[in-house]
Backbone of each chain as nested JSON, in Angstrom:
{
  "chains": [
    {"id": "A", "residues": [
      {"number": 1, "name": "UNK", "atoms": {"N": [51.303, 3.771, 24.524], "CA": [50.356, 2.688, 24.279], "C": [50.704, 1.509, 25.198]}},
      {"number": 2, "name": "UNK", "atoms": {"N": [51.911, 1.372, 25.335], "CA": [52.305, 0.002, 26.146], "C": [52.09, 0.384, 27.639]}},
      {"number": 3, "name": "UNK", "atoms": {"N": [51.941, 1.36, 28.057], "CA": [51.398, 2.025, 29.199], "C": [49.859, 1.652, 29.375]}},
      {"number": 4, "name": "UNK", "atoms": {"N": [49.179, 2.219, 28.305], "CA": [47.81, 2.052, 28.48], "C": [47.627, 0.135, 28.548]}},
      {"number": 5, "name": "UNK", "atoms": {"N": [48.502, -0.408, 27.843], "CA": [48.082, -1.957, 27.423], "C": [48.446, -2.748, 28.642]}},
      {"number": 6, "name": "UNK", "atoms": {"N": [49.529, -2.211, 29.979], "CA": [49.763, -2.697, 31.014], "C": [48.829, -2.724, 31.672]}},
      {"number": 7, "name": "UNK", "atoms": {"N": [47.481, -1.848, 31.796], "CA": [46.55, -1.58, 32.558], "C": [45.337, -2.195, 32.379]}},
      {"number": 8, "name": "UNK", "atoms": {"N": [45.405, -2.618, 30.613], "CA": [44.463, -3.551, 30.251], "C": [44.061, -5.123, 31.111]}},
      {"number": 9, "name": "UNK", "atoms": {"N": [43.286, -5.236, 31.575], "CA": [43.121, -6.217, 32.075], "C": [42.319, -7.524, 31.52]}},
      {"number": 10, "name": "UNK", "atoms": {"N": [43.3, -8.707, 31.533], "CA": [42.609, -9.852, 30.722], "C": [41.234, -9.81, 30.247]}},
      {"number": 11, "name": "UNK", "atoms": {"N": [40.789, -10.076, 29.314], "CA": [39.199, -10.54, 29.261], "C": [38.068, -9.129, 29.69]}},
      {"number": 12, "name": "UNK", "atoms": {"N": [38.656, -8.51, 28.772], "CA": [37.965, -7.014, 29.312], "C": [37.399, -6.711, 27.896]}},
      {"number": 13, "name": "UNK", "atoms": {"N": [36.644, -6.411, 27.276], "CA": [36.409, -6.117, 26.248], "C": [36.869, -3.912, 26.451]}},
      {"number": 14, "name": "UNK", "atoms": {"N": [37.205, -3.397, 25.569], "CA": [37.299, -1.826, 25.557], "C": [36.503, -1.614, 24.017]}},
      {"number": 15, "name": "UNK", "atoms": {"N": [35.722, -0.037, 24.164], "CA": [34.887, 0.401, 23.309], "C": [35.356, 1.432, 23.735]}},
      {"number": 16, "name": "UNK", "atoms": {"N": [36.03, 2.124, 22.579], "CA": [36.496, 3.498, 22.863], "C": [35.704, 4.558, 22.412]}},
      {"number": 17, "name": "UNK", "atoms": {"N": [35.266, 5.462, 22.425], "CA": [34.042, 6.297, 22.306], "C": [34.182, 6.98, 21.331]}},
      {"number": 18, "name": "UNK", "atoms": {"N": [33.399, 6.59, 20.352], "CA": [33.225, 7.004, 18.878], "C": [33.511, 8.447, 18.732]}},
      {"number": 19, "name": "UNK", "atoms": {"N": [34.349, 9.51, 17.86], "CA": [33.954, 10.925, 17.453], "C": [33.299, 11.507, 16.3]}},
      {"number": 20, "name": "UNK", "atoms": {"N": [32.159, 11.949, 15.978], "CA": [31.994, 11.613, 14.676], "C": [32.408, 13.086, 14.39]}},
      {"number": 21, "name": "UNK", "atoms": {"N": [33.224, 13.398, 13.149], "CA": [33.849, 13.96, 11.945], "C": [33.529, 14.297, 11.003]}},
      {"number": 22, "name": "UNK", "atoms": {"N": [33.828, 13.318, 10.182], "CA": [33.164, 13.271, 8.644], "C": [32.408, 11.924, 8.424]}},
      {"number": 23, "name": "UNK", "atoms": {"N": [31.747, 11.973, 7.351], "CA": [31.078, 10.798, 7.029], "C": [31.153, 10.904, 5.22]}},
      {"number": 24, "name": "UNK", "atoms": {"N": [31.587, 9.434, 5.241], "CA": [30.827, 8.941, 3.273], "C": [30.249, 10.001, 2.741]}},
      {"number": 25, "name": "UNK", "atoms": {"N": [30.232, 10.42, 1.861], "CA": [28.693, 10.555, 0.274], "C": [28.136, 9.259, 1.041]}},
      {"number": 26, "name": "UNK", "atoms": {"N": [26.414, 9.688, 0.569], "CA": [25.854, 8.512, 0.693], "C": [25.558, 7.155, 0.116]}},
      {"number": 27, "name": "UNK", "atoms": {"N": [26.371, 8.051, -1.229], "CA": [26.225, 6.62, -1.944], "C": [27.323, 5.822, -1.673]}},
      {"number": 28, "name": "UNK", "atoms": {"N": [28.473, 6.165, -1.303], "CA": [29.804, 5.618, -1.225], "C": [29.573, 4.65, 0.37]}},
      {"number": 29, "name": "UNK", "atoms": {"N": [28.601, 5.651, 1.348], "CA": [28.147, 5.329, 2.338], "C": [27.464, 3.716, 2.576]}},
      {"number": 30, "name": "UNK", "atoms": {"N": [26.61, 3.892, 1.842], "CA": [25.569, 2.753, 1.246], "C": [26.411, 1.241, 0.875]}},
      {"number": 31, "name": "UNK", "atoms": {"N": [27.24, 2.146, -0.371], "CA": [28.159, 0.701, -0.691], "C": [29.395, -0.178, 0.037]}},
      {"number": 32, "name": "UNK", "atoms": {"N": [29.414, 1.169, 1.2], "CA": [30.756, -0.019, 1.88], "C": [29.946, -0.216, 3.497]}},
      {"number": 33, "name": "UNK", "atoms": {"N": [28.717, -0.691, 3.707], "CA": [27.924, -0.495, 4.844], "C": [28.259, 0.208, 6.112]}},
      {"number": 34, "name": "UNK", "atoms": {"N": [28.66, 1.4, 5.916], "CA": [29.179, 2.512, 6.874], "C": [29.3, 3.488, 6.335]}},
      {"number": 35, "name": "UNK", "atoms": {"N": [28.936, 5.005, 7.067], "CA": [29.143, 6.382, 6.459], "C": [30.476, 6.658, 7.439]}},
      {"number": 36, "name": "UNK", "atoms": {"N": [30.778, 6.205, 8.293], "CA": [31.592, 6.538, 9.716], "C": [33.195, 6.026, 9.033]}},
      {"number": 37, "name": "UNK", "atoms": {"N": [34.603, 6.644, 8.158], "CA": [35.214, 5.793, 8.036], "C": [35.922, 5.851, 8.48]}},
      {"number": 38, "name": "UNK", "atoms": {"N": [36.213, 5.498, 10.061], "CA": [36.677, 5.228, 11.077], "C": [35.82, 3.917, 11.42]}},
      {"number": 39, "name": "UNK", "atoms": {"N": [34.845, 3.046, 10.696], "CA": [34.509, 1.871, 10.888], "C": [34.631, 1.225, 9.964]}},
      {"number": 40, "name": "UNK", "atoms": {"N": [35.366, 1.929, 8.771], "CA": [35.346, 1.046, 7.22], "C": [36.692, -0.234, 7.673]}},
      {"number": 41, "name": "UNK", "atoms": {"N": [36.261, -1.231, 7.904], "CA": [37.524, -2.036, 7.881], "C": [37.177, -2.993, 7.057]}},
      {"number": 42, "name": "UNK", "atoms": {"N": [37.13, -3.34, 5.671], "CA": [36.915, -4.662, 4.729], "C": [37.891, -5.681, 5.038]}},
      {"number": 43, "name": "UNK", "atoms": {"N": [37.273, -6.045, 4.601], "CA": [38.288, -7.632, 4.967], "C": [39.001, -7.797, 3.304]}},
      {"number": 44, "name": "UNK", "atoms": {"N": [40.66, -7.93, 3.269], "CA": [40.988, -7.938, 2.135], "C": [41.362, -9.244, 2.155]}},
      {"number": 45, "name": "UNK", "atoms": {"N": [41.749, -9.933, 1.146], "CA": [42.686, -11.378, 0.969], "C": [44.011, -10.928, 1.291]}},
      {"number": 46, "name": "UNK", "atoms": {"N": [44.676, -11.788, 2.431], "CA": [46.351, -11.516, 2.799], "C": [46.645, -13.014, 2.35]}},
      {"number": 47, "name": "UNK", "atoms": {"N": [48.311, -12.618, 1.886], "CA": [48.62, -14.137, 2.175], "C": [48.681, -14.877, 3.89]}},
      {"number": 48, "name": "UNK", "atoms": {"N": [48.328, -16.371, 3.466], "CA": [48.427, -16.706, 5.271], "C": [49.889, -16.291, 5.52]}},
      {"number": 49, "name": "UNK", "atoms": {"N": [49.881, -16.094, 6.62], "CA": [50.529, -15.783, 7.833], "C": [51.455, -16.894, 8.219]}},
      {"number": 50, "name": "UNK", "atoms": {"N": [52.352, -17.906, 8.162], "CA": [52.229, -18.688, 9.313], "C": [51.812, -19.544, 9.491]}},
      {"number": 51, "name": "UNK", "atoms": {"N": [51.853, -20.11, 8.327], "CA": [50.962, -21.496, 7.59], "C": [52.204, -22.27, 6.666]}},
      {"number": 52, "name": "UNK", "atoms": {"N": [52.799, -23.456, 6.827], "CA": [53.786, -23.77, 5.512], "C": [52.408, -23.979, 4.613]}},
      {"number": 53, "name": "UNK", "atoms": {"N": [53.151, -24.204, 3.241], "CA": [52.199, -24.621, 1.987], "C": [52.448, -26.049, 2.231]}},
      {"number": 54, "name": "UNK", "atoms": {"N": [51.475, -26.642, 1.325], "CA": [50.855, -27.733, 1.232], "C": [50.941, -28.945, 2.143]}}
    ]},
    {"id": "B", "residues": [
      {"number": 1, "name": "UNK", "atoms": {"N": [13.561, 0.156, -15.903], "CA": [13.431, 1.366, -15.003], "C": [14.306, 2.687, -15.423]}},
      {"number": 2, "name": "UNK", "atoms": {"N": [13.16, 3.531, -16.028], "CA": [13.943, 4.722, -16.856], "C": [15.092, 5.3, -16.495]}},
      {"number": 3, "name": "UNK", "atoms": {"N": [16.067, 5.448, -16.023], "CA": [17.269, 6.09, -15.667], "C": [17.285, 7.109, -14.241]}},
      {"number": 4, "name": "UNK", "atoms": {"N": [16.543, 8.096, -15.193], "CA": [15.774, 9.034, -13.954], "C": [15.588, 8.46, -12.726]}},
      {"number": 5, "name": "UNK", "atoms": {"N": [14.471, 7.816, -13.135], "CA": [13.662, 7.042, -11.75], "C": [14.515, 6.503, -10.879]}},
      {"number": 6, "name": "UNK", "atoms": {"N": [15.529, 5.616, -11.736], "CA": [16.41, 4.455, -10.559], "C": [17.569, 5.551, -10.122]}},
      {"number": 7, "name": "UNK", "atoms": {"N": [17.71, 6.498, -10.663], "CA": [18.772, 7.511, -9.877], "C": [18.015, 8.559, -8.709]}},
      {"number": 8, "name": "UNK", "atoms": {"N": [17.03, 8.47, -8.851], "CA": [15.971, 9.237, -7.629], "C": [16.069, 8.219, -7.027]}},
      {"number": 9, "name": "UNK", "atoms": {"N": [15.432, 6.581, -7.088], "CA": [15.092, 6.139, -6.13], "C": [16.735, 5.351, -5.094]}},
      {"number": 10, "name": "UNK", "atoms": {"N": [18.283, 5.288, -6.088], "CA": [19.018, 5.039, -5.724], "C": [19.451, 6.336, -4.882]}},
      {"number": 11, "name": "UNK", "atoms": {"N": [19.455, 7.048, -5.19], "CA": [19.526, 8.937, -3.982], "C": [18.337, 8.584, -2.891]}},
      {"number": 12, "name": "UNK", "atoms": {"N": [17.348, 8.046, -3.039], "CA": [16.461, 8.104, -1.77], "C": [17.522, 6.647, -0.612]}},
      {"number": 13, "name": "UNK", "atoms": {"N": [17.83, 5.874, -1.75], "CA": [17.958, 4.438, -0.509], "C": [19.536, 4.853, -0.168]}},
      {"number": 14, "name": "UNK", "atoms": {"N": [20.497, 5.3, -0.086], "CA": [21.541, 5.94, 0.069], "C": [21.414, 7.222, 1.259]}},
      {"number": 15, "name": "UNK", "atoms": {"N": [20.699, 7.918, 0.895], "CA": [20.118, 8.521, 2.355], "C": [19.582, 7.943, 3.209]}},
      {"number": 16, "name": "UNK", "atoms": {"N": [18.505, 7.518, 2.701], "CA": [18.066, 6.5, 4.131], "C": [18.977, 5.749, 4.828]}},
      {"number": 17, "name": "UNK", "atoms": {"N": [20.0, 5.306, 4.509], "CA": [21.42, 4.603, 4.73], "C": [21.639, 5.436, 5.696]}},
      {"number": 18, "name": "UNK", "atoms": {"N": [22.052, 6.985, 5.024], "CA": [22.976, 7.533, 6.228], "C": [22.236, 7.938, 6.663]}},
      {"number": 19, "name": "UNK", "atoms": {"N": [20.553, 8.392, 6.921], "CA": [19.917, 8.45, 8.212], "C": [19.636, 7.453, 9.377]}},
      {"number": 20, "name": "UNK", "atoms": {"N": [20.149, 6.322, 8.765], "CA": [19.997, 5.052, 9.652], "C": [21.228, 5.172, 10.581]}},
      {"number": 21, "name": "UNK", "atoms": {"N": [22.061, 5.323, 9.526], "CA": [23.606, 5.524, 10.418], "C": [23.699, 6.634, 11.554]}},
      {"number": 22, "name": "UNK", "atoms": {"N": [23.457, 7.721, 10.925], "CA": [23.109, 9.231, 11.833], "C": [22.38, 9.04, 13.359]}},
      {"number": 23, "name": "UNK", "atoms": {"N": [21.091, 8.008, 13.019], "CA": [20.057, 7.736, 13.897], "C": [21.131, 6.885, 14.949]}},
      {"number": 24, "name": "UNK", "atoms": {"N": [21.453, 5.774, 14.359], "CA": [22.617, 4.961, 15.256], "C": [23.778, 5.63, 16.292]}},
      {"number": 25, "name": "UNK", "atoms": {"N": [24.055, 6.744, 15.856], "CA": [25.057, 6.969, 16.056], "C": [24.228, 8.557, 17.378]}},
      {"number": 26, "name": "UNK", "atoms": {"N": [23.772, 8.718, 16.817], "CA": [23.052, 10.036, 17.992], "C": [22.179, 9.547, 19.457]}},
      {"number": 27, "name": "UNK", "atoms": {"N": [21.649, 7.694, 19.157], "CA": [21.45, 7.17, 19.869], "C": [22.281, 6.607, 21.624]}},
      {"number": 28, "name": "UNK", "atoms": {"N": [23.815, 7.171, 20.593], "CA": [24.498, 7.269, 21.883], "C": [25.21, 8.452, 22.076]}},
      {"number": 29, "name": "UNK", "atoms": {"N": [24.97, 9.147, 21.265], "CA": [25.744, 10.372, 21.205], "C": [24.733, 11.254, 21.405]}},
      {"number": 30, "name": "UNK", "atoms": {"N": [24.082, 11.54, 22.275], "CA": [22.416, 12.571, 21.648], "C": [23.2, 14.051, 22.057]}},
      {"number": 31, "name": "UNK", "atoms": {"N": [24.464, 14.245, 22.729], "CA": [24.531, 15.637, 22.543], "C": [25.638, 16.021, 21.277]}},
      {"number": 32, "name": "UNK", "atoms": {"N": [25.952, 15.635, 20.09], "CA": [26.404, 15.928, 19.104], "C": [25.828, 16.141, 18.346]}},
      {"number": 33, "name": "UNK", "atoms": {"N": [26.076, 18.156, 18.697], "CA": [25.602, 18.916, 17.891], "C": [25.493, 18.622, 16.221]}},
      {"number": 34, "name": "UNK", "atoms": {"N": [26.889, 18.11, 15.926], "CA": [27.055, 18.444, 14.322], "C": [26.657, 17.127, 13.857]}},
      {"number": 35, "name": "UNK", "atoms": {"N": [26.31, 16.015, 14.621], "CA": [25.954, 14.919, 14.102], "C": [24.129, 14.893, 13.968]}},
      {"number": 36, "name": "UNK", "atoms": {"N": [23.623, 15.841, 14.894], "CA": [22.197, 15.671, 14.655], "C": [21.706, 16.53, 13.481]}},
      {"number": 37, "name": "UNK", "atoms": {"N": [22.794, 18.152, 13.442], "CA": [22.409, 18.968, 12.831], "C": [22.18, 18.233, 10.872]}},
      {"number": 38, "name": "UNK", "atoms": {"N": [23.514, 17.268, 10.66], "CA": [23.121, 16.416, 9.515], "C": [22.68, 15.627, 9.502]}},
      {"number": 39, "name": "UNK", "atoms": {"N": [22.119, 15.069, 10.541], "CA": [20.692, 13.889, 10.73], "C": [19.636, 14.859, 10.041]}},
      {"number": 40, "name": "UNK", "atoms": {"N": [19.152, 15.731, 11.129], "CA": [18.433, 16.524, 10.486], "C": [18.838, 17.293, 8.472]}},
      {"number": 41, "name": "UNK", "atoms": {"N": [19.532, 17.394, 8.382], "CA": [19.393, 18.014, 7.156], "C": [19.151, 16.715, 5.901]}},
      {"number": 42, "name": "UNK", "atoms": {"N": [19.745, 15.389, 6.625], "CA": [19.58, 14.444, 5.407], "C": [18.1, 14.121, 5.473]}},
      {"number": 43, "name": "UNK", "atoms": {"N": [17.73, 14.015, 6.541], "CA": [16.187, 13.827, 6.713], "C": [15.419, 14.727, 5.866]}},
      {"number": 44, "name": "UNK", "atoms": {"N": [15.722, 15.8, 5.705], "CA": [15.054, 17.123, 5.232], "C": [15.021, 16.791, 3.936]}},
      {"number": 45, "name": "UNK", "atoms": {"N": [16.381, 16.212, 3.007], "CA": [16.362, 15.87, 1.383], "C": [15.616, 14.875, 1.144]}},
      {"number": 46, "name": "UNK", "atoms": {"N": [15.702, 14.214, 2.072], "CA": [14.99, 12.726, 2.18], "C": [13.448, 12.893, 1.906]}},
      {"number": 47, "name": "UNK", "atoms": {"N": [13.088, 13.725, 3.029], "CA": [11.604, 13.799, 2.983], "C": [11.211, 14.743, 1.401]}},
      {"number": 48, "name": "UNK", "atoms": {"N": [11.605, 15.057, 0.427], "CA": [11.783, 15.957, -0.347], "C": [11.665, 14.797, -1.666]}},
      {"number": 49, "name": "UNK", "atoms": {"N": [12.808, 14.137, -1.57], "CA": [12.424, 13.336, -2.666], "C": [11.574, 12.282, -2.626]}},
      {"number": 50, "name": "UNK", "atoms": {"N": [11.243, 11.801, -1.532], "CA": [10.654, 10.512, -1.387], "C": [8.95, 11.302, -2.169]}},
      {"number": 51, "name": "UNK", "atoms": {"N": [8.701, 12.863, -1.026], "CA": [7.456, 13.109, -2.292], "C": [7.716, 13.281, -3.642]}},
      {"number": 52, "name": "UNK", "atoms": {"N": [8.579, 13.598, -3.937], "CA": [8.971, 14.153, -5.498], "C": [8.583, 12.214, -6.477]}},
      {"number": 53, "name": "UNK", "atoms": {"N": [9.511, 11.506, -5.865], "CA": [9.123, 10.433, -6.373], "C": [7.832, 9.657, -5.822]}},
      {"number": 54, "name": "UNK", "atoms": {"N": [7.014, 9.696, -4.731], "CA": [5.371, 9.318, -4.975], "C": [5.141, 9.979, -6.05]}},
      {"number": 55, "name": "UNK", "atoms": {"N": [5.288, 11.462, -6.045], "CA": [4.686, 12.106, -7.08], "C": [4.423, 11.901, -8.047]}},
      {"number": 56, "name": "UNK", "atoms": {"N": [5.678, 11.567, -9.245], "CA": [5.998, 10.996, -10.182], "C": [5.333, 9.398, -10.454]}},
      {"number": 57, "name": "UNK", "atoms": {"N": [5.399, 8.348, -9.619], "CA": [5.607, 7.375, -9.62], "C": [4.599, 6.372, -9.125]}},
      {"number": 58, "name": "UNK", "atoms": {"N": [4.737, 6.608, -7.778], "CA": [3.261, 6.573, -6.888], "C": [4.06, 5.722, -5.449]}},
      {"number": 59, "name": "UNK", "atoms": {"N": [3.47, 5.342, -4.648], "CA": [4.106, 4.942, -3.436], "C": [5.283, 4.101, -3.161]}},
      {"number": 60, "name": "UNK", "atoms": {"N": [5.716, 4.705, -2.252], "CA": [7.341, 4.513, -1.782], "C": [6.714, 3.25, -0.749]}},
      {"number": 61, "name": "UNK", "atoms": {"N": [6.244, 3.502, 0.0], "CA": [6.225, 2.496, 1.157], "C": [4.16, 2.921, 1.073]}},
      {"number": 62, "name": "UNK", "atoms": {"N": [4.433, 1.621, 1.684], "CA": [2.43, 1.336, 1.614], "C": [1.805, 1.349, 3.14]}},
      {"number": 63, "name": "UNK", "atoms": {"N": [0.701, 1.255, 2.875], "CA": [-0.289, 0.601, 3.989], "C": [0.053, 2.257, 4.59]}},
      {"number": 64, "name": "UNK", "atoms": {"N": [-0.828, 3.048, 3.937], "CA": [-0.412, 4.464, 4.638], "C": [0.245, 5.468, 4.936]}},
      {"number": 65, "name": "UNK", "atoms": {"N": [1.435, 4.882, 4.195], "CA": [2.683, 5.396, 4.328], "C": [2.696, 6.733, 2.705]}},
      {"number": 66, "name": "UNK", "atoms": {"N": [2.229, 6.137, 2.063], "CA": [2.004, 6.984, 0.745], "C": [0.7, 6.999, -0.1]}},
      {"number": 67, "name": "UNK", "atoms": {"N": [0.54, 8.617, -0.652], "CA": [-0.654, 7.893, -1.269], "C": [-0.634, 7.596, -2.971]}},
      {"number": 68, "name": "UNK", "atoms": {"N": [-1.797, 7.364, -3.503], "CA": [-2.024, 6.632, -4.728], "C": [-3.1, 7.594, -5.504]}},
      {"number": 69, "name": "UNK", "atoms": {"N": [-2.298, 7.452, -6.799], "CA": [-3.244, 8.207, -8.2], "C": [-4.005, 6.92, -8.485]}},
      {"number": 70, "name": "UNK", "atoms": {"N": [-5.093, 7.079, -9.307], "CA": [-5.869, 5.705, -9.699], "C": [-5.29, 5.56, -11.367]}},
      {"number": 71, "name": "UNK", "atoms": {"N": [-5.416, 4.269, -11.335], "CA": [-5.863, 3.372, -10.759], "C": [-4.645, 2.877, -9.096]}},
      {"number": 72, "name": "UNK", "atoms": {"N": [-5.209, 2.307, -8.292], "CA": [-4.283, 1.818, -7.236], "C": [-2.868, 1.154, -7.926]}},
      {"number": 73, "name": "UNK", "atoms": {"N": [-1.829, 2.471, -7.307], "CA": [-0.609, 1.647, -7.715], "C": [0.614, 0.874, -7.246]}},
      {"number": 74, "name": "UNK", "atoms": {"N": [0.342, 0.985, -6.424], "CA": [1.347, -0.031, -5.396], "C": [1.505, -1.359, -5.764]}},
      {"number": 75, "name": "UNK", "atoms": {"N": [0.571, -2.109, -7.078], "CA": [0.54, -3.065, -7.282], "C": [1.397, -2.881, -9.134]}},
      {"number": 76, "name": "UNK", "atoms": {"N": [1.028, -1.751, -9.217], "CA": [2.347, -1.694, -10.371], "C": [3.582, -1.087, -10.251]}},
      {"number": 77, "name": "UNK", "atoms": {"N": [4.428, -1.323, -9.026], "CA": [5.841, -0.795, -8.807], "C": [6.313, -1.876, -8.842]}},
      {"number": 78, "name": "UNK", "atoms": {"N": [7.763, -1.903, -9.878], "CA": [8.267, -2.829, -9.922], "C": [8.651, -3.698, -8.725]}},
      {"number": 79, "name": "UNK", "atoms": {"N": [8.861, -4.607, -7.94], "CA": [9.185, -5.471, -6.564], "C": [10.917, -5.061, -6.589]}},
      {"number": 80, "name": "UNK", "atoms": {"N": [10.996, -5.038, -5.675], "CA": [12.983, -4.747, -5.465], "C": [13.435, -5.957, -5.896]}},
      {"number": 81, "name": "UNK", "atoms": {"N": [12.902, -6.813, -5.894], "CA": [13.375, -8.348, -5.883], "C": [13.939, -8.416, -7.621]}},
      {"number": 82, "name": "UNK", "atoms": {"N": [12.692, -7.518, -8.64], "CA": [12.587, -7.169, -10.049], "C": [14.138, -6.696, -10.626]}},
      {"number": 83, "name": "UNK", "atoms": {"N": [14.482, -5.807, -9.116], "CA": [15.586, -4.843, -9.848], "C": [16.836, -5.656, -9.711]}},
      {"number": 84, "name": "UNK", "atoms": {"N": [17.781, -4.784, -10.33], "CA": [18.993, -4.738, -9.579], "C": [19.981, -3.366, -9.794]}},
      {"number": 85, "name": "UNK", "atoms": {"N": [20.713, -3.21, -8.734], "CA": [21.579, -2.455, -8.935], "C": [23.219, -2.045, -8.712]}}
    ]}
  ]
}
């Protein structure tokens, strides 16, 4: 990976080319807005990072 | 909304989901085989219930899209706005 990331060049956006596999039930599909879950990424609550409190 | 009904019409909008997705996704992929072959087959259930429920019920989508027992009923389906789920 640190191979491939040397080659990356600043300010490049990369889209790596989807495979499709499996997909959701559709209902499961429906409820997390993706059948693809290789695109399911929710956003969970983390604690901050790197922040003091108050 | 009798039970039945909202579990037909929640199975119709759940497919349509993943034919939207399918459609998305073959749009750049158009030679994946196994991705069109279940485009095509969800389409196939799809088109299956959507008559099963006009049938029952009366139109899914209007202005041509479905037809109507009398009296005209497109004006007595509950509004999505009505439901929830």
């Amino acid at each position: 990976m640190a191979e491939l990331y040397r080659k990356m060049q600043l300010a490049r956006a990369y889209v790596p080319f989807q495979q499709y596999t499996r997909r959701f039930e559709p209902f499961d599909g429906l409820m997390r807005g993706t059948i693809f879950p290789e695109l399911f990424m929710p956003y969970r609550p983390k604690e901050m990072i790197g922040r003091s409190e108050g | 909304m009798r039970r039945d009904r909202r579990e037909l019409l929640l199975r119709i909008m759940a497919l349509d989901f993943t034919a939207l997705e399918l459609n998305l996704y073959l749009d750049t992929h158009p030679r994946d085989a196994r991705a069109l072959e279940d485009y095509n087959k969800v389409t196939q259930e799809l088109f299956t219930l959507r008559q099963e429920y006009q049938e029952r019920y009366g139109p899914l989508i209007h202005f041509g899209h479905g037809f109507s027992k009398y009296p005209w009923q497109w004006i007595e389906e509950p509004w999505p706005w009505e439901m929830t789920f």
